[in-house]
C-alpha positions in Angstrom: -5.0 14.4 12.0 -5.8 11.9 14.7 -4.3 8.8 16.6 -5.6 6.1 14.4 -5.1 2.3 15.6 -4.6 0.4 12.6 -5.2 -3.5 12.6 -2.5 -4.0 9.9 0.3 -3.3 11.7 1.6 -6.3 12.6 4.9 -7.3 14.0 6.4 -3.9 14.1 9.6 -3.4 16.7 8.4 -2.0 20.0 8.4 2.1 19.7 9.9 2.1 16.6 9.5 5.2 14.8 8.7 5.1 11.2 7.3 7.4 8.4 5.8 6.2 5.7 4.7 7.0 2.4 2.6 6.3 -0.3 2.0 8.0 -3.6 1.9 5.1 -6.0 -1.9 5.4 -6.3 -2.7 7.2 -10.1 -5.1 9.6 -11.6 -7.7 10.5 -8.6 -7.2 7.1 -7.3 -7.3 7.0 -3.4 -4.8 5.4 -1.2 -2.0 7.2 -0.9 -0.9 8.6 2.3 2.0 10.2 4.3 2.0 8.2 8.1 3.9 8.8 11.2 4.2 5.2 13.0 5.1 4.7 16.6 5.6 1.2 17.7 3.0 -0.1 14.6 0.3 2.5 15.8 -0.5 5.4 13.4 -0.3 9.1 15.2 -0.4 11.4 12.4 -1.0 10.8 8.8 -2.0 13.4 5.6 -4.2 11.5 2.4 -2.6 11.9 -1.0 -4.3 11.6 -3.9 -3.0 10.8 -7.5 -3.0 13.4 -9.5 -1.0 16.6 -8.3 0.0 14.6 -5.5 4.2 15.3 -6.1 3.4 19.3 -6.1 1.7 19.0 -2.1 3.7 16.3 -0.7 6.3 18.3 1.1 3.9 20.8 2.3 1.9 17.5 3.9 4.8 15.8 5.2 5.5 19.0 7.3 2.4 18.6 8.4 2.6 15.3 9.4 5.8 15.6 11.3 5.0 18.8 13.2 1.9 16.5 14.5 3.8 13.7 15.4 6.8 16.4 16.9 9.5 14.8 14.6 10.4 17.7 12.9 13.4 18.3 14.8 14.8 14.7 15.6 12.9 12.8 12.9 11.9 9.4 12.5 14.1 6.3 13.3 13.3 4.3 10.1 11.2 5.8 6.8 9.7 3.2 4.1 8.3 4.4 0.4 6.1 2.4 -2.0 8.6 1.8 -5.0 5.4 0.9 -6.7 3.7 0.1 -9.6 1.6 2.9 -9.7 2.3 6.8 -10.7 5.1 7.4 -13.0 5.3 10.9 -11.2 4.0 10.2 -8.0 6.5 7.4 -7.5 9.7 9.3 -8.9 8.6 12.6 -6.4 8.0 10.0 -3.4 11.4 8.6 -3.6 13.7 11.1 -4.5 12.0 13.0 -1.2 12.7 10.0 0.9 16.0 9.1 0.2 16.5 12.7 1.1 14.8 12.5 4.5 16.7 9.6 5.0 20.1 11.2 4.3 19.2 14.4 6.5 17.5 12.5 9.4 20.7 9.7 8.4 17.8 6.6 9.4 17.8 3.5 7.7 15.2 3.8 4.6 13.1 1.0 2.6 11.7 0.1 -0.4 8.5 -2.0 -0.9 5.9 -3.0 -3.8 2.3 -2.8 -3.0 1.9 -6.5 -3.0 4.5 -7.2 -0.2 3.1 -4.6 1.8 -0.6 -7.3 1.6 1.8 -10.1 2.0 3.1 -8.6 5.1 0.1 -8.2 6.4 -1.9 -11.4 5.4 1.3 -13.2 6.9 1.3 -15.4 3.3 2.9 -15.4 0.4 -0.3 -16.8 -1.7 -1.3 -13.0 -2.6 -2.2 -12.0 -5.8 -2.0 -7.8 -6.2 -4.4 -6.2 -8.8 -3.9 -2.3 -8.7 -5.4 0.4 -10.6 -3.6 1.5 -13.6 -4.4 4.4 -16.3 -7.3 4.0 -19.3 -8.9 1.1 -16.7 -5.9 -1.4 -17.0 -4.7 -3.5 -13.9 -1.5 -4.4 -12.5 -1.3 -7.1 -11.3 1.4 -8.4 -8.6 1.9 -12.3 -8.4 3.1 -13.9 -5.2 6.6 -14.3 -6.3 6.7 -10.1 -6.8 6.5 -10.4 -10.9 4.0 -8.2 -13.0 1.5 -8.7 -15.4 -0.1 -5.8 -17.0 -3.6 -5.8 -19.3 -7.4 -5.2 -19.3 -9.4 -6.6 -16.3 -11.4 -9.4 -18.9 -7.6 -10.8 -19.4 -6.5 -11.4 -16.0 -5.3 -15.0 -15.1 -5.3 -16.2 -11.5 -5.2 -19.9 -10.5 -8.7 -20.8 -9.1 -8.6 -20.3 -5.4 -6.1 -18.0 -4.7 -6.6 -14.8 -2.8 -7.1 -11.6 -4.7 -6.4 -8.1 -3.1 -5.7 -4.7 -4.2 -7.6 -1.4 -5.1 -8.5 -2.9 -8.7 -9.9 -6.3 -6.8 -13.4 -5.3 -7.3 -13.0 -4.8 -11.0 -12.9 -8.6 -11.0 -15.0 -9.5 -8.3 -18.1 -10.5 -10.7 -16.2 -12.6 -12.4 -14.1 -14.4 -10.4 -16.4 -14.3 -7.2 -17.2 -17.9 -7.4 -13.9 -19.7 -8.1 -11.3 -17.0 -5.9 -11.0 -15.4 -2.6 -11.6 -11.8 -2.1 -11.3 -9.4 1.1 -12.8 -6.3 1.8 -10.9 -5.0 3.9 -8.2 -4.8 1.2 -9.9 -3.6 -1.7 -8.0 -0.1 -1.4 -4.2 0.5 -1.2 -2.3 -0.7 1.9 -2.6 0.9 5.2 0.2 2.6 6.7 0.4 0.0 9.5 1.1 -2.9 6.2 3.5 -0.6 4.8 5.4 -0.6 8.0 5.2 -4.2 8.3 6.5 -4.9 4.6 9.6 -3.2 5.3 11.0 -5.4 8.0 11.5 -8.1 5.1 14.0 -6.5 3.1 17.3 -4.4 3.9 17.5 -0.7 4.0 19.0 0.9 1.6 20.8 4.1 0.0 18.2 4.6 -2.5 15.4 3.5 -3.7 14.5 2.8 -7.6 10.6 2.9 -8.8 8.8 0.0 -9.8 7.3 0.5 -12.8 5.7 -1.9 -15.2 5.0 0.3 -18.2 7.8 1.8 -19.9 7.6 5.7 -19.5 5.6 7.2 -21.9 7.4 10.5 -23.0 9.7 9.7 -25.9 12.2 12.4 -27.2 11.2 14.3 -29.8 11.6 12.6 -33.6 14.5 15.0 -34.8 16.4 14.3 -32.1 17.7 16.6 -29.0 18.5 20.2 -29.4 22.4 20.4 -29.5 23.5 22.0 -26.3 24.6 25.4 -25.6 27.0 27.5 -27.1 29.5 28.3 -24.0 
């Protein structure tokens, strides 16, 4: 883990500490990350992949904040991605940020993936298309509502920028009449994360964004009855 000076981090208070994290990305997609900020500037940070990401995430958040020597004092702010993205990764990210948050007692945030690219585009004309399971998309619009579908079906008005780690799925097709950037074809860097929070109010808690409905159901005969005291 090295000092990495990240471009995206734009507008961030002066030696403000923050830790962020990210483990909306799903499957093997890449992207996610746990980042210690200092004043917008990245000085320790741990990749997290999809899948299995929830059972190393406190393990590489140790690691993360013994490199950035914040394990005693913490950080001064944290910010999670609330999503969309892993149903798992998402519900493990939170609930282990509000309680960093709590034991450090620093404000925490909660952004979706599209206003961390609005942050850091400095627009609002941003449309989001993330990776989703069995090759779907998610797509963000610029006023933070969700479409979700196969990448043949999705609808942008001509012109408008299109970011996101599921951009290139559409880039054939809509290379011609829409703006693309490669420089955000992936997930958000830590330094747009960081950036996204400034725009909304911490926060006791944080609730996931999803855009699917969760797909275990109870079982058909109903719950077992409870115990017997």
């Amino acid at each position: 883990m090295t000092e990495v000076r990240d471009p995206a981090a734009v507008n961030v208070r002066q030696n403000l500490r923050m830790l962020v994290i990210n483990a909306a990305p799903a499957a093997e997609a890449p992207g996610g990350v746990i980042a210690a900020l200092s004043g917008g500037e990245v000085i320790s940070q741990c990749a997290l992949l999809g899948r299995g990401a929830s059972e190393v995430m406190v393990a590489l958040l140790q690691e993360v904040l013994d490199a950035a020597g914040w394990r005693k004092n913490g950080p001064d702010a944290i910010t999670v991605v609330r999503g969309p993205g892993s149903f798992t990764g998402l519900r493990a990210s939170l609930a282990l940020a509000a309680g960093l948050a709590k034991a450090y007692e620093c404000p925490l945030h909660g952004v979706s993936i599209g206003a961390c690219y609005r942050a850091e585009t400095e627009t609002r004309d941003v449309w989001t298309a993330i990776r989703a399971r069995r090759n779907r998309i998610f797509l963000e619009r610029p006023d933070g509502t969700f479409w979700a579908g196969a990448p043949d079906s999705v609808n942008v008005p001509s012109g408008q920028l299109i970011v996101g780690d599921a951009s290139s799925w559409l880039y054939d097709r809509l290379a011609t009449t829409h703006r693309f950037r490669s420089d955000m074809d992936q997930q958000p860097s830590p330094g747009a994360i960081a950036a996204a929070a400034q725009n909304v109010p911490p926060m006791e808690s944080v609730t996931p964004l999803y855009v699917d409905p969760p797909e275990a159901k109870p079982p058909l005969a109903g719950l077992r009855p409870a115990p017997i005291p």
